[in-house]
N, C-alpha and C positions, 0 to 999 in steps of 0.2 A: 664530335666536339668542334674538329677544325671546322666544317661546313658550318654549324651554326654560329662558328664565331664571325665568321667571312659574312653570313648576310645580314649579319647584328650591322659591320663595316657600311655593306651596298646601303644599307634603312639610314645609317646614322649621316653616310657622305649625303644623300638627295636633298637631306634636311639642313644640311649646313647652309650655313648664310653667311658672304663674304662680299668683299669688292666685286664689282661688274667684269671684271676680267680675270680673275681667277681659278673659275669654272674649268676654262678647259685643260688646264692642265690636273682640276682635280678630277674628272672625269676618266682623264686616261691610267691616272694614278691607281683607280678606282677597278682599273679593270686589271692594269698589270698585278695588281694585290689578287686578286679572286684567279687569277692564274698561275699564281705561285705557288711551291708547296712549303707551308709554314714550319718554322722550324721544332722538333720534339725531343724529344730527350737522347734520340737513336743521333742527334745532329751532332757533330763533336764540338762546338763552339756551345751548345745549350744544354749539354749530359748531366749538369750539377743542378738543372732549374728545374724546380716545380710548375710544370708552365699550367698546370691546372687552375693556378690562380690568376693568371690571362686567361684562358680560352671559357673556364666556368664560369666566370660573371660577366654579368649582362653588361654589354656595351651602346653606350646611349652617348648620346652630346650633352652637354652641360648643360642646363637652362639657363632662368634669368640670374644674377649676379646679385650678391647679398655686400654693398657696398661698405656698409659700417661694418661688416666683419674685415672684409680685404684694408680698408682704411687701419683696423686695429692689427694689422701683422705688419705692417710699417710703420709701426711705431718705435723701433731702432732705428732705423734709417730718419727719419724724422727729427732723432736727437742729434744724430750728426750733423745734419741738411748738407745733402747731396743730390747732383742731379737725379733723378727717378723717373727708369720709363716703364710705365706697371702695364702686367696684360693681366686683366682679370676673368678667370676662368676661360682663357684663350682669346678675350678681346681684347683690343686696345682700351684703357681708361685715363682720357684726359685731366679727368677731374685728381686724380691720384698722381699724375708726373707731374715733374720739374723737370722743365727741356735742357739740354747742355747749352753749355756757349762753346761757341768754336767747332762744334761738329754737326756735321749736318743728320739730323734721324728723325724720320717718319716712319709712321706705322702704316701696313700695307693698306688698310683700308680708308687713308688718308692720301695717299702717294695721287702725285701729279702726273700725267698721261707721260711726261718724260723721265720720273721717278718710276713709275708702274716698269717704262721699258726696261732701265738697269736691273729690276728686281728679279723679274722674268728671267731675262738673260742670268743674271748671278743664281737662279734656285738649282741646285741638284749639281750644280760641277765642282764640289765639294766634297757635298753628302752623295754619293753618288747611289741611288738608290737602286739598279741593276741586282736583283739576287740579294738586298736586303730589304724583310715583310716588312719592319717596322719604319724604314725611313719611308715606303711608301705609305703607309699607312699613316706619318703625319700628314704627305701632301691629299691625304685621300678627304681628311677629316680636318686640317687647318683651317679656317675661318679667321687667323689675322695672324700678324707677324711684327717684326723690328727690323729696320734698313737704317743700319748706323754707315755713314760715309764719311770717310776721314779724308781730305785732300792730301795731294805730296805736300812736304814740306810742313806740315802742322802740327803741332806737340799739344794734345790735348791734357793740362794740365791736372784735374782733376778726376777720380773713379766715376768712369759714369757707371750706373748697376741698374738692369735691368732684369724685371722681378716679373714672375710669374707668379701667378695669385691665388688659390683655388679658393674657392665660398660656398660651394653648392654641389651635390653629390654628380657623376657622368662624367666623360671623357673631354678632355679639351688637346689641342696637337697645336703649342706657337711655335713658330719658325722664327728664327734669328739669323740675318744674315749682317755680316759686319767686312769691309772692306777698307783697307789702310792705305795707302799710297804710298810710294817711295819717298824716304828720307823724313817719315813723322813717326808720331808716337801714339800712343793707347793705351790706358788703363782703364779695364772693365769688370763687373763682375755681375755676376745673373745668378738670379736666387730661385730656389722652386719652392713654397712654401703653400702650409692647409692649414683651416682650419683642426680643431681635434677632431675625430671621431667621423673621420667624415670619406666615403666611397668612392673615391676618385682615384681617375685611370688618366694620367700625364702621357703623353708622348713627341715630348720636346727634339726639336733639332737645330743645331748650330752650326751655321758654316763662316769659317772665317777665310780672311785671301790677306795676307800679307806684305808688302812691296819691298821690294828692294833696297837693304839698309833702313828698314824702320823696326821698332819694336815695340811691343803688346805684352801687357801683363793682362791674363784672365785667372779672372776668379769664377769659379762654380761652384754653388753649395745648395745641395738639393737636402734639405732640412725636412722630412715626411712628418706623416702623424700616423697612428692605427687606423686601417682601412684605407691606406692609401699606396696605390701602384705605380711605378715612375718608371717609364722606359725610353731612356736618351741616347742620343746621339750628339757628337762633336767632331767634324773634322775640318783640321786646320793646314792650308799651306805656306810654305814658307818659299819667298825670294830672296836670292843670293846675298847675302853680308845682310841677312833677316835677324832678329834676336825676339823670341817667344817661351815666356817664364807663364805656367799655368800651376794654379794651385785647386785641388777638387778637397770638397766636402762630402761624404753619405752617410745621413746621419737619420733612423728613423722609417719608419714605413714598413708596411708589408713586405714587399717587393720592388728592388731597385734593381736596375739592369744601366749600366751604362758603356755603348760603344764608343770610344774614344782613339780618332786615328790621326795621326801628324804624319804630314808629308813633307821632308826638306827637298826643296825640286830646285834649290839653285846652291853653287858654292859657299863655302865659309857660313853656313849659318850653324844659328847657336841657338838650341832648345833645353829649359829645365821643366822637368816636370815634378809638381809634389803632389803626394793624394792621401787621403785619409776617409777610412771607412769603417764604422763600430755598428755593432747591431747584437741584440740583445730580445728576451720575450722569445718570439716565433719570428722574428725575423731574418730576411730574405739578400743580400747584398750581392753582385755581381758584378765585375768590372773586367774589362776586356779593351786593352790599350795595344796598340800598333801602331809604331816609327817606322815609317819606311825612309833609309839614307837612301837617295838617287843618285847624286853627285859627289865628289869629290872634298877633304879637306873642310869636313863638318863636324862637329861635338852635339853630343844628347846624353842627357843625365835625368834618370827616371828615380825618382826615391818615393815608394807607395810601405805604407803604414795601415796594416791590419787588427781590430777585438773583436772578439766574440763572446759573450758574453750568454748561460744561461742554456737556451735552445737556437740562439742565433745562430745564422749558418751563413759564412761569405765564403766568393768565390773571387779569385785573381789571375788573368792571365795575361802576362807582357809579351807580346813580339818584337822584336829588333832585327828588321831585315836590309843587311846590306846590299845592293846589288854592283852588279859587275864592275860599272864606271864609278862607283864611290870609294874609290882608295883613298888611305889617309884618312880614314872615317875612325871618330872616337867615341863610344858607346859605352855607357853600364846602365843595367839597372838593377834596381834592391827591390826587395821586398821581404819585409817582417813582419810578422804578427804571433798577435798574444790572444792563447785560451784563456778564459778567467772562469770557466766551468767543466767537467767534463762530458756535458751534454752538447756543449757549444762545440761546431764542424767548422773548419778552414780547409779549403782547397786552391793550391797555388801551383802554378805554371809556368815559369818564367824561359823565354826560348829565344835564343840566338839564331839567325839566316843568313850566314854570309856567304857571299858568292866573291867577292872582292880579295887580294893575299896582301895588302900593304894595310891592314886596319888594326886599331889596338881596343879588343869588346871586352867587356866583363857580364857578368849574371851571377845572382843569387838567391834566394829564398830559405826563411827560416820559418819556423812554427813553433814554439814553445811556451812558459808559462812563467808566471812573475818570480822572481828568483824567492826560494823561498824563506832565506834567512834575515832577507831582508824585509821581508815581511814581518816575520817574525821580530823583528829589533822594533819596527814603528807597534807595532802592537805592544809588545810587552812597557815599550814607555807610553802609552793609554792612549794612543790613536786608534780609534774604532777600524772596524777592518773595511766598513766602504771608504774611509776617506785614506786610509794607509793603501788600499789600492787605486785610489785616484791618484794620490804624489806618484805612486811607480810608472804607473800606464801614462801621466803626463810626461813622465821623462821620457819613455817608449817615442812617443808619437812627437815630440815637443820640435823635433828637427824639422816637420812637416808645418807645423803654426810658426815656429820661428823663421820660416822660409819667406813666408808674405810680408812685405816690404811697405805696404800700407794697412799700418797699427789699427785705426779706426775698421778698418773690415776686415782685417783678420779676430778683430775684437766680435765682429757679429757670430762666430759660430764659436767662439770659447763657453758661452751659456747651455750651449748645447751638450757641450762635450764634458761639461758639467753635471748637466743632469741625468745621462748617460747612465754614472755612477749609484743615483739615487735606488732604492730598496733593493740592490740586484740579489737576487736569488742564487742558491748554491756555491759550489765552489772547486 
């Protein structure tokens, strides 16, 4: 299975089509993937994933783009009017964005021979793709990208969101890279979004670089449909007196997988994380987040929100690894979740690494089920039992929505988390 998924890889990378100077890095990408050995269920970071649903289906590049579909899944964004930079089915789509003011972002296949060299330079010292299949297998198979560049000194006042688009069945890999300068600001969020019913294999990656005394709020909401595959990556560095508040969505899809790692690589900075992830049907969730403290006299606060629902099945693992020189380091994180069936599976992790003696960490994780008397009180005064478990499970998760700090985007995935609820099965 893994050989035939590797030369599904080598067929689909020859056929990509990208900027003129692209190639060579996808070429090598291309080869250090086909000499890897892919990850399986014997791997301990993969022991909870079905990866048969990677390696069994046919992987192919996206074809042409079904515009009036992609044009109709922004139609929230639309109502707001906010900047939009959409890649549709892994390309860029001019016709669908609205540029930012105040920040500089082209898409790779646009980039100016001195935009091209920054991009080059910034791919992979992030994501660092050494010993991981799937971050090389976006650069194997990328065909475009987003280069958002923030100067020092600049407060981009407005979310810019940058949307990933899918319209037509095959794989698409965009790359995001985003760089912030010292002493400015950021609000971003990036959406993953499909048509219904439709066979798509995502494999997004994110690199951010933070400067010194600025800060970034990201948003990520990978929104699926049936039939659809999603395997991310995100990692972000932070510079000394840095401040980075991320909020994650996973909501839908066959198979989500998301690598999420933050590195604090300078003093005094200050990272929150929220996240949230419901799955339901036959679905697949996995999440796999990593804070590495570096230095000295820094705070990180991880708060992830788990449902399960049905035959759904997530997975959660946090690391917090201190090292040596990071004394005076202040760490926790949580992690809750709720069965709402007893078919539905959660498996959580959550793990402390300190090498430091002056630090103050915590950890936790729960698994349990909606309380059941309180169920019983909204039912018995004639709240049906799906919307008497939607009140509870909002209150559950609500620390997690109420965390996002701009109401308009946080409003884009409350629909979702809505419908969530509808016909669910068992109990």
């Amino acid at each position: 299975m893994h050989d035939a998924f590797k030369s599904q890889v080598l067929n689909a990378a020859s056929s990509a089509a990208d900027a003129p100077w692209m190639p060579t890095g996808r070429d090598q990408a291309s080869k250090d993937f086909t000499a890897l050995a892919l990850p399986d269920r014997k791997t301990e970071g993969w022991k909870y994933n079905d990866l048969s649903k990677l390696y069994g289906s046919e992987l192919s590049l996206a074809g042409d783009s079904d515009l009036e579909a992609a044009s109709g899944l922004l139609a929230d964004l639309s109502a707001i009017d906010v900047p939009v930079l959409a890649l549709v089915d892994g390309r860029f789509c001019s016709a669908l964005s609205r540029m930012p003011a105040g920040v500089s972002a082209v898409a790779f296949s646009q980039a100016s021979a001195e935009q091209q060299a920054s991009i080059t330079q910034a791919i992979g010292t992030q994501a660092r793709s050494d010993g991981h299949a799937f971050a090389l297998l976006n650069e194997a198979l990328s065909e475009d990208g987003i280069w958002i560049d923030v100067d020092s000194g600049v407060n981009v006042e407005r979310t810019v969101h940058v949307v990933s688009l899918r319209t037509v069945a095959g794989s698409a890999a965009p790359r995001l890279l985003l760089r912030v300068g010292d002493n400015a600001s950021l609000s971003f969020a990036e959406h993953h979004r499909s048509v219904a019913g439709l066979a798509a294999f995502d494999l997004p990656v994110t690199e951010l670089q933070i400067g010194a005394n600025s800060s970034v709020h990201h948003y990520r909401f990978a929104l699926g449909e049936e039939g659809n595959r999603h395997v991310g990556r995100v990692a972000a560095r932070q510079s000394a007196d840095s401040r980075y508040y991320a909020y994650l969505a996973v909501l839908g899809g066959d198979f989500n997988r998301l690598d999420f790692g933050l590195d604090l690589q300078g003093q005094n900075c200050e990272s929150e994380l929220y996240g949230l992830y419901m799955c339901r049907a036959q679905e697949h969730t996995d999440i796999h987040l990593a804070v590495d403290h570096a230095l000295p006299h820094c705070n990180s606060k991880e708060v992830f929100r788990g449902i399960a629902a049905e035959h759904g099945k997530a997975v959660f693992n946090g690391r917090i690894h201190i090292h040596q020189d990071a004394q005076k380091t202040n760490a926790e994180l949580s992690n809750r979740n709720l069965l709402l069936s007893r078919t539905a599976e959660i498996n959580t992790k959550p793990e402390l690494e300190i090498y430091a003696d002056d630090v103050k960490c915590a950890h936790g994780a729960t698994v349990g089920q909606l309380d059941a008397e309180a169920l019983f009180y909204l039912r018995s005064r004639g709240t049906p039992v799906e919307a008497a478990q939607s009140l509870l499970s909002y209150g559950f998760i609500n620390e997690v929505l109420l965390a996002m700090p701009d109401e308009a985007t946080a409003g884009l995935v409350k629909p979702r988390v809505d419908a969530f609820f509808d016909g669910l099965q068992g109990a």
